[in-house]
VOBA-1610 file (N, C-alpha, C; in pm, whole numbers, padded with zeros to 5 digits, always signed):
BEGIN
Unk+05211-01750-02187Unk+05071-01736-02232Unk+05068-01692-02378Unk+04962-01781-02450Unk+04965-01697-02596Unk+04962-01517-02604Unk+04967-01480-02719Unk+04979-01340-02730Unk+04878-01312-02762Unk+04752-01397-02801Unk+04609-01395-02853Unk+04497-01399-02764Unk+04576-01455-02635Unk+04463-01468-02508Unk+04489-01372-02445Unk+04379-01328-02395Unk+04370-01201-02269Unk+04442-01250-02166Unk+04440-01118-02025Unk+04472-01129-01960Unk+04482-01259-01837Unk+04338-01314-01892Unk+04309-01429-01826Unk+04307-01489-01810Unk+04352-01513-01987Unk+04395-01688-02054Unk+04242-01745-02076Unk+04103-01661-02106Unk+04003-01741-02145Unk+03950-01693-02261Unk+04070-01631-02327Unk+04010-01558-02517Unk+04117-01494-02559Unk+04059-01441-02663Unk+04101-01326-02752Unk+04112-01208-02630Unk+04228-01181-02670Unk+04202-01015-02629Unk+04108-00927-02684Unk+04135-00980-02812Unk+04020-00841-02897Unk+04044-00960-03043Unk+03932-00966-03116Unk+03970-01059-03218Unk+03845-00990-03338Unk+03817-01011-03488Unk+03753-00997-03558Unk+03690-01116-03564Unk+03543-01136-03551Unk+03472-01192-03567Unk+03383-01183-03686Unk+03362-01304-03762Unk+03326-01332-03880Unk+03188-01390-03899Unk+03074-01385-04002Unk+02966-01455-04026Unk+02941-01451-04169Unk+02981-01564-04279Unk+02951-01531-04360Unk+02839-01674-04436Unk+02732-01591-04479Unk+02640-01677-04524Unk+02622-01708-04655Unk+02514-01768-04701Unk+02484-01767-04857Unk+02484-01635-04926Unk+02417-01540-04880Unk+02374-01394-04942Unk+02443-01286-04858Unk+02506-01275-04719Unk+02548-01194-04655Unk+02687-01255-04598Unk+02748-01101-04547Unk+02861-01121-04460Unk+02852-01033-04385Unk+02852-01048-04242Unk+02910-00953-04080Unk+02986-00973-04057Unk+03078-00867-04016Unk+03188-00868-03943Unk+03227-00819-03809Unk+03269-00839-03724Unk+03240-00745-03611Unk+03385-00755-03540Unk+03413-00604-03502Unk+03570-00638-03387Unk+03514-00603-03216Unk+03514-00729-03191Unk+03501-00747-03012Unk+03653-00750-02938Unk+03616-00713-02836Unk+03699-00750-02706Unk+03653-00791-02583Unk+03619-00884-02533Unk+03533-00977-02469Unk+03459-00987-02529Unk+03299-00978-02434Unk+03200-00959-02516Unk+03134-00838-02546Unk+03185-00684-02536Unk+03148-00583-02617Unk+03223-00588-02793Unk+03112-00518-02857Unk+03128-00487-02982Unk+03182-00349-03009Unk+03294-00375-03085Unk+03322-00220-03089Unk+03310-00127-03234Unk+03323-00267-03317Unk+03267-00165-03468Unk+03186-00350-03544Unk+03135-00286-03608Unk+03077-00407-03734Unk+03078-00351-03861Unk+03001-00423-03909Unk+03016-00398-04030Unk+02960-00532-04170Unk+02848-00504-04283Unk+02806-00585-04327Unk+02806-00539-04440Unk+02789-00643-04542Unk+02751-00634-04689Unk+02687-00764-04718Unk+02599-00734-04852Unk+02545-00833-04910Unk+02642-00941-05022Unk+02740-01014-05009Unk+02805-01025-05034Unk+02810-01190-04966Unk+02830-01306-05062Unk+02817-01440-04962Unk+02835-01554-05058Unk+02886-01660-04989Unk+02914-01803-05128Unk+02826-01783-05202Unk+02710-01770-05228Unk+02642-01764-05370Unk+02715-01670-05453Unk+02757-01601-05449Unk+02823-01483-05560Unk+02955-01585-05598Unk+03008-01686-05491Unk+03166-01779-05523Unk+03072-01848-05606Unk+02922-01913-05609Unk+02909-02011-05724Unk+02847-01925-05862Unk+02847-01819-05860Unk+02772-01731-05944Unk+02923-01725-06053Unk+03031-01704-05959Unk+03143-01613-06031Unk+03209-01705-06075Unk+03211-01872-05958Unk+03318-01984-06004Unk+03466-01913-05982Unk+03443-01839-05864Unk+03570-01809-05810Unk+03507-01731-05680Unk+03634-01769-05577Unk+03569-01671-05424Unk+03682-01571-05419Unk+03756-01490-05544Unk+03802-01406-05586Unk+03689-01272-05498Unk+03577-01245-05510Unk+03475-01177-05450Unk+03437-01152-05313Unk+03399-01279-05227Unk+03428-01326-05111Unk+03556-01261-05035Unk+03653-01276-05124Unk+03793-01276-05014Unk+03783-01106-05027Unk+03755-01015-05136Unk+03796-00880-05137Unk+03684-00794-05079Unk+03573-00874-05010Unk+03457-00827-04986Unk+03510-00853-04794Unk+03556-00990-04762Unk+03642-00979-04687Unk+03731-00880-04608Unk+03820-00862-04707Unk+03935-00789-04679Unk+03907-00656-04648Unk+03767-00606-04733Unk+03748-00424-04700Unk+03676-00456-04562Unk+03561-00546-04568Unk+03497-00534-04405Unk+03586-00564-04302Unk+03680-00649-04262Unk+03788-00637-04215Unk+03833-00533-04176Unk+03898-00449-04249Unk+03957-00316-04273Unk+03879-00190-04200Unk+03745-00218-04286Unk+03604-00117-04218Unk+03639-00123-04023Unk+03617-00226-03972Unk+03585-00253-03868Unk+03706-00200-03765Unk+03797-00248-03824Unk+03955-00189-03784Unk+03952-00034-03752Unk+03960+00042-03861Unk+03959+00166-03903Unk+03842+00221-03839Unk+03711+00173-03804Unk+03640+00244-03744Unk+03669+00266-03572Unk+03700+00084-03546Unk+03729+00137-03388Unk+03861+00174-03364Unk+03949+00212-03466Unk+04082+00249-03419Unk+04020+00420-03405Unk+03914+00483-03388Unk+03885+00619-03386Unk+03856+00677-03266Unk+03800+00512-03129Unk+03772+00570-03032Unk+03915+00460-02899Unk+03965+00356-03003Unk+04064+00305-02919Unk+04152+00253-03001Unk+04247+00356-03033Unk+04388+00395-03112Unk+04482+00245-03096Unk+04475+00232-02999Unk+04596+00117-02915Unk+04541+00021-02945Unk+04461-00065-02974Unk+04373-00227-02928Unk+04393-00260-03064Unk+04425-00352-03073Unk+04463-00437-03204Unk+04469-00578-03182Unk+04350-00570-03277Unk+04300-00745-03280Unk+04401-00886-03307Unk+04391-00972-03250Unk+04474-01085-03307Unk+04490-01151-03352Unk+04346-01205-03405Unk+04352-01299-03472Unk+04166-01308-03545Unk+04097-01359-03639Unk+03992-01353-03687Unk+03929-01477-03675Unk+03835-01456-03601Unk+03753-01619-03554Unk+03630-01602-03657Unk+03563-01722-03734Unk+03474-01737-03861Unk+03426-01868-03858Unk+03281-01840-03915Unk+03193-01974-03907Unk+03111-01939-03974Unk+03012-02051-04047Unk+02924-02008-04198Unk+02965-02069-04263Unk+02941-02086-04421Unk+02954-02093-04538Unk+03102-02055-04584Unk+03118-01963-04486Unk+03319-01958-04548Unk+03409-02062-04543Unk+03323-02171-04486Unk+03431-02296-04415Unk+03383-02395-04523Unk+03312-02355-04691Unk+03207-02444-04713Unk+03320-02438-04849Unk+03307-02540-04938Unk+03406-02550-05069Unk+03423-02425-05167Unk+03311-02332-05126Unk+03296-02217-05218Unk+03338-02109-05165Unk+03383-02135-04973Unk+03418-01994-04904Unk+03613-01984-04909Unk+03634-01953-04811Unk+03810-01946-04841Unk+03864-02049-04811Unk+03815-02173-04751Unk+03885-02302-04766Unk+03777-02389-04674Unk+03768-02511-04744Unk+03705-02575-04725Unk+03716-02687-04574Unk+03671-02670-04428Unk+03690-02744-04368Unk+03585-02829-04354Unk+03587-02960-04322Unk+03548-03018-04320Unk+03411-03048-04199Unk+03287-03127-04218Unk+03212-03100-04115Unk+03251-03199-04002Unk+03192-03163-03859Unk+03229-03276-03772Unk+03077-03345-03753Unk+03058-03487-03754Unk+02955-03550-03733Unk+02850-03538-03576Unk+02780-03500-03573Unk+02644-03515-03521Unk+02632-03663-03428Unk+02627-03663-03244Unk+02627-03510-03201Unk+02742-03456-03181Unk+02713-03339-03183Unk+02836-03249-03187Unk+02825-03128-03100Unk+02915-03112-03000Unk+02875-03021-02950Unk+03006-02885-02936Unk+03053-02823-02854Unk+03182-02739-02845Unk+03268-02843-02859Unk+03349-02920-02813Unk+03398-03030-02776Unk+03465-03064-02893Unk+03340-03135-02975Unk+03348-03142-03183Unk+03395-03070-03237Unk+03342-02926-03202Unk+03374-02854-03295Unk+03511-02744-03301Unk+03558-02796-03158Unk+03723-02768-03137Unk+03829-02802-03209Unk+03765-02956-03195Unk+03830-03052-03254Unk+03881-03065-03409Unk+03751-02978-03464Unk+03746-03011-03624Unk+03783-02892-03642Unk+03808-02776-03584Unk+03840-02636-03625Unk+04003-02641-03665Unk+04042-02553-03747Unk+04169-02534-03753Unk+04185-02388-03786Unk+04326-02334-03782Unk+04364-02235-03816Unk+04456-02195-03942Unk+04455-02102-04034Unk+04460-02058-04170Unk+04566-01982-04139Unk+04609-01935-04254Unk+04620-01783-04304Unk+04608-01771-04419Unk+04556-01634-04470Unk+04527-01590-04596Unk+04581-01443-04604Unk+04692-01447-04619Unk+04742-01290-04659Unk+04686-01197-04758Unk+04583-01242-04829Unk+04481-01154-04921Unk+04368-01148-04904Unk+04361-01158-04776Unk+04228-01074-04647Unk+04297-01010-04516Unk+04360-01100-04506Unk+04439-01008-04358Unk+04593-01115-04320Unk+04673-01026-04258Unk+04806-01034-04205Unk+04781-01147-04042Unk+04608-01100-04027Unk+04616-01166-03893Unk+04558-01336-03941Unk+04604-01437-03801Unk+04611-01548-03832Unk+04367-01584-03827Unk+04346-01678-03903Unk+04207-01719-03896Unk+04157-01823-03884Unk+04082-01835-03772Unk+04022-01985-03713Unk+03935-01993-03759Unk+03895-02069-03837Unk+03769-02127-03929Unk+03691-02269-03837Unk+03562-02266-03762Unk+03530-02341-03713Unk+03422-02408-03834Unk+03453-02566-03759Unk+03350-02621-03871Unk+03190-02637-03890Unk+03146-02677-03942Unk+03005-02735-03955Unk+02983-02890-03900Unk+02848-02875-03919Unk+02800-03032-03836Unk+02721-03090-03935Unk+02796-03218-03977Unk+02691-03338-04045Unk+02623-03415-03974Unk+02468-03434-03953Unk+02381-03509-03940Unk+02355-03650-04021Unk+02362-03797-04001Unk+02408-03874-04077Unk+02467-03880-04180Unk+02484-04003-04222Unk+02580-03985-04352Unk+02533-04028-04491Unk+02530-03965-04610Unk+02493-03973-04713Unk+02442-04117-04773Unk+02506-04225-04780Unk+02543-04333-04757Unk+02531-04388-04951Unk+02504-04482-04974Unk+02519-04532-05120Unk+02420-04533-05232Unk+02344-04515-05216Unk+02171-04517-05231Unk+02139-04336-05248Unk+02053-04269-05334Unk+01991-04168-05321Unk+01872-04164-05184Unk+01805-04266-05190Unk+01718-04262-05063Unk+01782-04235-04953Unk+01946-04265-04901Unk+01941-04239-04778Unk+02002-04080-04755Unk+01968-03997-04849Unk+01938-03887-04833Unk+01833-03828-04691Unk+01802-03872-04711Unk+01608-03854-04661Unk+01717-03879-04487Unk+01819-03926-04479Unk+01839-03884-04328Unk+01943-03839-04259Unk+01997-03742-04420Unk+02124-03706-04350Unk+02092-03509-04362Unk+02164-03465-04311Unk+02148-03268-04299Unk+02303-03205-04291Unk+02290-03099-04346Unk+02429-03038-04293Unk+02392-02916-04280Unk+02512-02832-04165Unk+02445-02678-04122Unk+02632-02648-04165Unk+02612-02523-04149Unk+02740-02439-04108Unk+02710-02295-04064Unk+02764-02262-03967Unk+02695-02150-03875Unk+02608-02135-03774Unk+02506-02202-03816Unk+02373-02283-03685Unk+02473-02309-03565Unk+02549-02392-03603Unk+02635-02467-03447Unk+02756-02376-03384Unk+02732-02300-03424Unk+02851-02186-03349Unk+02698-02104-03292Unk+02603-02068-03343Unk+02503-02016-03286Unk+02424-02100-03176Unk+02393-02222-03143Unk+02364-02282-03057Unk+02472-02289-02965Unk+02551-02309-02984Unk+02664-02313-02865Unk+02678-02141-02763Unk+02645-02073-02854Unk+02660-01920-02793Unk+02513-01927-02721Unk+02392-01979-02740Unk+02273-01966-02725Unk+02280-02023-02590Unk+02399-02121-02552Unk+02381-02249-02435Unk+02465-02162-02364Unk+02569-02099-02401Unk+02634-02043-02326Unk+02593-01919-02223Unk+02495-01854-02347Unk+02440-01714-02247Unk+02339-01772-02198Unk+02241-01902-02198Unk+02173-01930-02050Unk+02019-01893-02167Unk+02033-01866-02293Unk+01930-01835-02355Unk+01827-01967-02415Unk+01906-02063-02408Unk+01811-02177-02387Unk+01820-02270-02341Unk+01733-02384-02267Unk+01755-02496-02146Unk+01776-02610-02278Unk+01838-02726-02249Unk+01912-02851-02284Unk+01762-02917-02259Unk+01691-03044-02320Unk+01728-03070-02481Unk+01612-02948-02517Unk+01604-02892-02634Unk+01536-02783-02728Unk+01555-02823-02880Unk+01473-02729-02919Unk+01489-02755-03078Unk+01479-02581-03099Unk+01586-02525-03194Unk+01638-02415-03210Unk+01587-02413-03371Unk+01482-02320-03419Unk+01450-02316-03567Unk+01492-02207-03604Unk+01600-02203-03699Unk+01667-02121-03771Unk+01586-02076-03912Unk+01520-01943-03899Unk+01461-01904-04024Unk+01534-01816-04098Unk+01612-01843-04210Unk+01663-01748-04308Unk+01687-01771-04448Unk+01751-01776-04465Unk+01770-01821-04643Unk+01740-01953-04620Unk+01801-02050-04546Unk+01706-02158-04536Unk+01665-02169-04419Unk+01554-02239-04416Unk+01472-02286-04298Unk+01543-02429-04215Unk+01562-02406-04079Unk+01659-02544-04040Unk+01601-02536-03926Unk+01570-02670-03862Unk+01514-02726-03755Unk+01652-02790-03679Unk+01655-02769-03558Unk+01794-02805-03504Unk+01755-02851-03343Unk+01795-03030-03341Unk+01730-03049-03181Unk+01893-03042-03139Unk+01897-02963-02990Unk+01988-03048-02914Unk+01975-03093-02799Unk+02078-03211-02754Unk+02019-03338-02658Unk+02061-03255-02555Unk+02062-03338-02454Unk+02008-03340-02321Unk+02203-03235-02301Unk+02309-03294-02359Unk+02389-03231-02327Unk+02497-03132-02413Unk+02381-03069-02457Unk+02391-02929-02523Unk+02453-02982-02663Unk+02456-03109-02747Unk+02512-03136-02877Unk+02406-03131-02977Unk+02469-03100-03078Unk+02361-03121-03226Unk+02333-03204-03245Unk+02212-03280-03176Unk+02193-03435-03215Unk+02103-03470-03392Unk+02049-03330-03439Unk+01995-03395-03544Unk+01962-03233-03623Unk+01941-03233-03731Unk+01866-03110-03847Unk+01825-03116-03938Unk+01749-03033-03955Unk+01625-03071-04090Unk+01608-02948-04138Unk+01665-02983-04276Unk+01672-02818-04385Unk+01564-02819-04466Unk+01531-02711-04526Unk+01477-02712-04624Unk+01513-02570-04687Unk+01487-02528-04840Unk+01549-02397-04939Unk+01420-02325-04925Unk+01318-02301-04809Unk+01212-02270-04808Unk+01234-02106-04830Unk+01373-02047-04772Unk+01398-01903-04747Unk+01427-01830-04878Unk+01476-01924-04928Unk+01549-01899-05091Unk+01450-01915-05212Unk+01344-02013-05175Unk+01271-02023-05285Unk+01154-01905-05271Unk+01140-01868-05140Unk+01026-01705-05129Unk+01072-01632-05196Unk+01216-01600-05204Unk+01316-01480-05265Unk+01284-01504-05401Unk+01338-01623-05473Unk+01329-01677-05566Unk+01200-01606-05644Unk+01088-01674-05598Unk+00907-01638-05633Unk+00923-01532-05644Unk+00956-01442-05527Unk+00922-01280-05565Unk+01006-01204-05650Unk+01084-01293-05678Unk+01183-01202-05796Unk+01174-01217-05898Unk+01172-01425-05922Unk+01203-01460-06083Unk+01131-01523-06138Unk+00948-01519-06074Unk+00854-01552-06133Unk+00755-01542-06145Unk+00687-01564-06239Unk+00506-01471-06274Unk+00483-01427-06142Unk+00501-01474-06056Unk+00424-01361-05924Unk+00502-01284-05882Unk+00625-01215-05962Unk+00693-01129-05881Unk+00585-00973-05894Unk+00492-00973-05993Unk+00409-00838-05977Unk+00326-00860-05862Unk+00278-00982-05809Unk+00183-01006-05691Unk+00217-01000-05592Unk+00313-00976-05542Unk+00373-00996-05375Unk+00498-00883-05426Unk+00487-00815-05313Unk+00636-00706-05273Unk+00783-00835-05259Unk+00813-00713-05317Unk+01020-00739-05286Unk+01006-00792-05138Unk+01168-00811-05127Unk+01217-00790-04964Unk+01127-00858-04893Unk+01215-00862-04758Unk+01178-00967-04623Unk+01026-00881-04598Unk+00895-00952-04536Unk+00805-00856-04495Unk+00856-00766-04364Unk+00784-00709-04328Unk+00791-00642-04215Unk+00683-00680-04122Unk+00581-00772-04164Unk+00481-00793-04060Unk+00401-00908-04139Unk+00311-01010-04071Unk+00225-01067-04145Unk+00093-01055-04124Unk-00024-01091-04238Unk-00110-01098-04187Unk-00161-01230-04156Unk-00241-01274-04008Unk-00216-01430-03989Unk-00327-01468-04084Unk-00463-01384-04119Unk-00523-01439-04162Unk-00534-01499-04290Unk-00414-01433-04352Unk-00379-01452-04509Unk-00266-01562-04482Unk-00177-01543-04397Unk-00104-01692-04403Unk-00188-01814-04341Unk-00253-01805-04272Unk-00337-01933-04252Unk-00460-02006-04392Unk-00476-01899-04483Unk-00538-01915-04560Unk-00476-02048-04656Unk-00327-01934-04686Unk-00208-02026-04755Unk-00145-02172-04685Unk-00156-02164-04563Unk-00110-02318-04507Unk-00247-02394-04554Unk-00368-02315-04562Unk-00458-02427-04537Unk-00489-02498-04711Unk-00460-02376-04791Unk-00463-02442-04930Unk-00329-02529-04981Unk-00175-02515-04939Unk-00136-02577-04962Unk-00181-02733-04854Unk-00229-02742-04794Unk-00233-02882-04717Unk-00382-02966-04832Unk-00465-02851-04866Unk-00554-02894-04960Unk-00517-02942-05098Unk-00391-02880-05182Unk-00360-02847-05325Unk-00215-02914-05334Unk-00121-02915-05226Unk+00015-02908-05246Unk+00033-02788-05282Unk+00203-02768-05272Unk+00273-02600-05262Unk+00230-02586-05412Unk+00282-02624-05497Unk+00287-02600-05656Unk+00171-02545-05687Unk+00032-02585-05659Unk-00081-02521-05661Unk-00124-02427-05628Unk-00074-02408-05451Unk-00120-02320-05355Unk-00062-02177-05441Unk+00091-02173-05471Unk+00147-02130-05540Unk+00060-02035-05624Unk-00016-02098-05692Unk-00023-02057-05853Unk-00151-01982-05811Unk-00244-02035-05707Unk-00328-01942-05662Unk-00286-01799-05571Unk-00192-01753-05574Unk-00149-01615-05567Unk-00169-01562-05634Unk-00124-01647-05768Unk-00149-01561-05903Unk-00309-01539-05921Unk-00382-01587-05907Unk-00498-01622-05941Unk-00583-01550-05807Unk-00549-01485-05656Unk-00585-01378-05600Unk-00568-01257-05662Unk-00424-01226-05726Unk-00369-01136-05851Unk-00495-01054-05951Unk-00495-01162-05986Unk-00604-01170-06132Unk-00712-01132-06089Unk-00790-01189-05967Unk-00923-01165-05923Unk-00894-01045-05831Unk-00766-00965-05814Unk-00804-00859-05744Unk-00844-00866-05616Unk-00776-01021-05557Unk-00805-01028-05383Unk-00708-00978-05326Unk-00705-00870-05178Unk-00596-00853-05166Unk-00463-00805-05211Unk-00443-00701-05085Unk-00310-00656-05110Unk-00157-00679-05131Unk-00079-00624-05204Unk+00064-00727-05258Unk+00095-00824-05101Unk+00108-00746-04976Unk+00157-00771-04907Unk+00077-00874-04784Unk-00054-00882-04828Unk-00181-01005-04786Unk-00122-01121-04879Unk-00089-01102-04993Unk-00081-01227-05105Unk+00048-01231-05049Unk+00163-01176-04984Unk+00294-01229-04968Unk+00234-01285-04837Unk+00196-01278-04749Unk+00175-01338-04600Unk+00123-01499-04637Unk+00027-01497-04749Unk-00052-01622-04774Unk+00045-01719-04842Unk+00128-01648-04958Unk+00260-01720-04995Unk+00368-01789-04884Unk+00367-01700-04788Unk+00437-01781-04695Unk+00370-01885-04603Unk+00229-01821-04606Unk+00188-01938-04517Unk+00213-02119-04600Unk+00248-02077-04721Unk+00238-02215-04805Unk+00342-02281-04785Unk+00469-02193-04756Unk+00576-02278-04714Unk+00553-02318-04526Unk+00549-02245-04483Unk+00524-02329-04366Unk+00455-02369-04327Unk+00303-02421-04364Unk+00268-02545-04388Unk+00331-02678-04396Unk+00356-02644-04512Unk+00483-02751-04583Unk+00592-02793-04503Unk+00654-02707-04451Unk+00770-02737-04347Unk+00712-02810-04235Unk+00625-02717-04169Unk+00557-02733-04025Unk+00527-02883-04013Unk+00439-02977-04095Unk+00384-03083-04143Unk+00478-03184-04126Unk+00599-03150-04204Unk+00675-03265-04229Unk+00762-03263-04110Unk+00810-03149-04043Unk+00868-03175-03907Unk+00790-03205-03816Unk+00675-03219-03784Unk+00611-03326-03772Unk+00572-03479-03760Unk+00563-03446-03889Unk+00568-03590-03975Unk+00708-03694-03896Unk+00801-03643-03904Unk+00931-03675-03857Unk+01012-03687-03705Unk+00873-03632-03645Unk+00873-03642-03501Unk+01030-03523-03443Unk+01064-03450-03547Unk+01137-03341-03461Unk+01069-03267-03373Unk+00944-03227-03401Unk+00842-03094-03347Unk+00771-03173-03283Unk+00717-03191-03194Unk+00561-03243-03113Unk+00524-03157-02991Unk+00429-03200-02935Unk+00320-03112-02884Unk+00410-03133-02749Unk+00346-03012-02684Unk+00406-02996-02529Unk+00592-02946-02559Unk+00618-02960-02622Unk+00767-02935-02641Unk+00798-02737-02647Unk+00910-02714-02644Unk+00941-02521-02650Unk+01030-02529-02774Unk+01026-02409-02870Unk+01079-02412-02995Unk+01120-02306-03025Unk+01297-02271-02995Unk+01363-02114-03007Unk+01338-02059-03155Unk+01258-01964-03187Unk+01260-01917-03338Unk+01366-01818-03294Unk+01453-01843-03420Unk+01595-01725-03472Unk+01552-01681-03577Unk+01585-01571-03620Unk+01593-01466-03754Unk+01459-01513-03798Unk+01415-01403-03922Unk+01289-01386-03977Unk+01246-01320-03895Unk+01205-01185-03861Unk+01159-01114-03774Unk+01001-01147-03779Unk+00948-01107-03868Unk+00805-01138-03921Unk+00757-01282-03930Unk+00827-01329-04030Unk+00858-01492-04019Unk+00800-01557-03898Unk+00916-01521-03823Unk+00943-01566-03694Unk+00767-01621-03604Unk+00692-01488-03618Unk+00590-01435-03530Unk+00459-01501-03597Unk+00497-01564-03763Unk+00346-01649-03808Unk+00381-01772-03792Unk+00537-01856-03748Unk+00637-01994-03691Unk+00538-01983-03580Unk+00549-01890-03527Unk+00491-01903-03373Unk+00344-01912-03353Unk+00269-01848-03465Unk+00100-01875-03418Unk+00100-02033-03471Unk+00125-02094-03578Unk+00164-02174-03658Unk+00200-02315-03583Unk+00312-02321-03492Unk+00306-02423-03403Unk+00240-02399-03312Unk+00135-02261-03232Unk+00033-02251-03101Unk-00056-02378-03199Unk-00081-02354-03291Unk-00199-02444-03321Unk-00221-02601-03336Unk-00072-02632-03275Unk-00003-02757-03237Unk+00014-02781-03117Unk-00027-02686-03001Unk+00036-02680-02889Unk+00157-02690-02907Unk+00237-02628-02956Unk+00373-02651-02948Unk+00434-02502-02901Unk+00493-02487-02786Unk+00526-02334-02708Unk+00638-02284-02792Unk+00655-02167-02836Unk+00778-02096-02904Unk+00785-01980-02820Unk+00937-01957-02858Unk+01010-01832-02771Unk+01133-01777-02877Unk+01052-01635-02902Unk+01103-01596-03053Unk+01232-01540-02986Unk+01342-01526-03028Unk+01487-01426-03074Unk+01464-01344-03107Unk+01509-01195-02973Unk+01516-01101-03085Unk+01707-01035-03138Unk+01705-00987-03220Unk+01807-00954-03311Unk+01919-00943-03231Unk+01891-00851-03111Unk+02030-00803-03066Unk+02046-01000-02922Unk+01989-01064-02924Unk+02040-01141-02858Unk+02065-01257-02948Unk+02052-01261-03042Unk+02108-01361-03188Unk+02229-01316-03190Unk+02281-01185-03249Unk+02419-01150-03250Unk+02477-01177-03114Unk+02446-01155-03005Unk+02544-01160-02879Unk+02514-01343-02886Unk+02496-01396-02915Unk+02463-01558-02930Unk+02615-01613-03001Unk+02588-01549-03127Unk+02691-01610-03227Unk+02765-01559-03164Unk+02848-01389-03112Unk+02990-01351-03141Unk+02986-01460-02978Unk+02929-01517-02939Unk+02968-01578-02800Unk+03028-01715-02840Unk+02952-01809-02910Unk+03000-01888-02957Unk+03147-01897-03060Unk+03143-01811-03131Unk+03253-01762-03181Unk+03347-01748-03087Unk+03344-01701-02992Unk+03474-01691-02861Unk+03491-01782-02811Unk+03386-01875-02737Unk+03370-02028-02669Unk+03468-02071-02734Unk+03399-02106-02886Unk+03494-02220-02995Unk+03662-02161-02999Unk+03721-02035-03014Unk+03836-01995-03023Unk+03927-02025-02888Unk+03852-02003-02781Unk+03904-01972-02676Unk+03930-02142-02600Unk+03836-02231-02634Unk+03847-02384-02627Unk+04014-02415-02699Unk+04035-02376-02824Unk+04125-02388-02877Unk+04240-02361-02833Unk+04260-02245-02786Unk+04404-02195-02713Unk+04385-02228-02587Unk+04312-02266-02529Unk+04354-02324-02378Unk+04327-02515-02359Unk+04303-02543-02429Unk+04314-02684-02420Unk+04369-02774-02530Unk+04466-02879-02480Unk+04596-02942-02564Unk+04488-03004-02675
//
């Protein structure tokens, strides 16, 4: 029996589990499925394209690593992990090596397949399974056939953990709200049959930081919305387009409508509008259908009045069953690996 599988031969004994995104990294050391230490920083491929080296990445790595180690070696001296299972953006040209995506649909199966195992002795001594990402058609020769291809990395280690704990029924559409916004159907037998991105998460950040309206709307993720101020904003961008809707923040600003955090609710209502519409438009979303919202806590809860007004049923995620989602999938995908040729 490997030295990496439990007693049972269906995992890790105890392994470090990895999530690293555009703007963040988690780390967490499990043994089954309890958690025994974590550990995060803001720290993520954008800083590898900022720096033009993942010199950053790997040493941001190596201490959370370390953190997680060192913390649960305080209440279980003996248990020592074997190996580091990872999915995200680390698998992306800018994270510690670039694997490649597996094509759409894709389900555990795929993504066994396309996973491989590393080492990087300037993060850790232990060996690292980097699972891949999923491409949704293919780019093809033409700029137009853009318009029907998607790529995720991370999403599909999170749906697979989602199918596994029984947290959502086969086919669904799983909407991932965070730095970006991603619409994710899967078919009838639990694969990634299709996704639809958009930089909707990044360009809010963006607004409130690095432009004329960063005095009009608060910093940071909200903590709550108001619906009546984001419905305001879906309804002017569907009137104006975003670029407009936009500029009338500024112009609540000026006239003294509303509080920073009314003008941030209405700002968002402009992007999801925008989103909402075109997934739509595209026949991912339709009426009578159920729609898992992940991350965006707040977010999440104006997604959800947002498609009621579509008839479209949502069933929000909360935090602590997102994490037990991923580190599950994260084990699925590892544990597929060492027990099947």
């Amino acid at each position: 029996m490997s030295p990496i599988l439990n007693q049972e031969g269906a995992g890790p004994r105890c392994c470090v589990c990895v999530d690293m995104g555009t703007t963040n990294t988690r780390v967490w050391l499990v043994q089954g499925d309890q958690v025994l230490s974590r550990a995060t920083a803001s720290v993520g491929i954008r800083d590898s394209a900022r720096d033009g080296s993942s010199e950053r990445i790997r040493k941001t790595l190596r201490e959370l690593v370390e953190e997680v180690r060192h913390s649960a070696s305080r209440t279980a001296p003996d248990l020592k992990p074997t190996c580091i299972v990872a999915a995200g953006m680390i698998t992306s040209s800018l994270g510690l090596c670039e694997v490649p995506h597996v094509m759409a649909p894709a389900g555990l199966h795929e993504l066994r397949k396309g996973a491989h195992w590393f080492r990087f002795e300037d993060v850790s001594e232990l060996p690292v399974f980097l699972i891949p990402g999923v491409r949704c058609g293919k780019a093809g020769e033409s700029s137009g056939d853009v318009e029907h291809c998607d790529v995720m990395r991370g999403e599909e280690t999170l749906c697979a953990g989602l199918i596994e704990m029984g947290l959502t029924s086969v086919p669904s559409v799983v909407l991932n709200i965070g730095s970006h916004w991603k619409a994710i159907v899967l078919d009838a037998e639990g694969r990634i049959a299709l996704s639809v991105t958009s930089l909707s998460g990044e360009m809010i950040h963006a607004i409130q930081t690095q432009t004329v309206l960063a005095s009009a709307v608060p910093t940071g993720r909200p903590t709550s919305i108001n619906w009546s101020w984001c419905e305001e904003g879906m309804n002017e961008q569907r009137r104006s387009g975003l670029a407009r809707a936009l500029f009338c923040v500024r112009l609540l600003e000026l006239n003294r409508r509303g509080a920073a955090e009314e003008r941030l609710s209405y700002l968002i209502g402009c992007f999801i509008s925008m989103d909402l519409d075109n997934l739509i438009e595209r026949k991912v979303l339709h009426a009578n259908q159920t729609v898992l919202l992940a991350g965006g806590e707040a977010v999440s809860e104006a997604w959800g009045l947002a498609l009621g007004k579509h008839s479209i049923r949502s069933v929000k995620l909360e935090s602590p069953d997102l994490e037990s989602a991923l580190l599950a999938g994260l084990r699925c995908a590892v544990s597929a690996s060492l027990t099947q040729p």
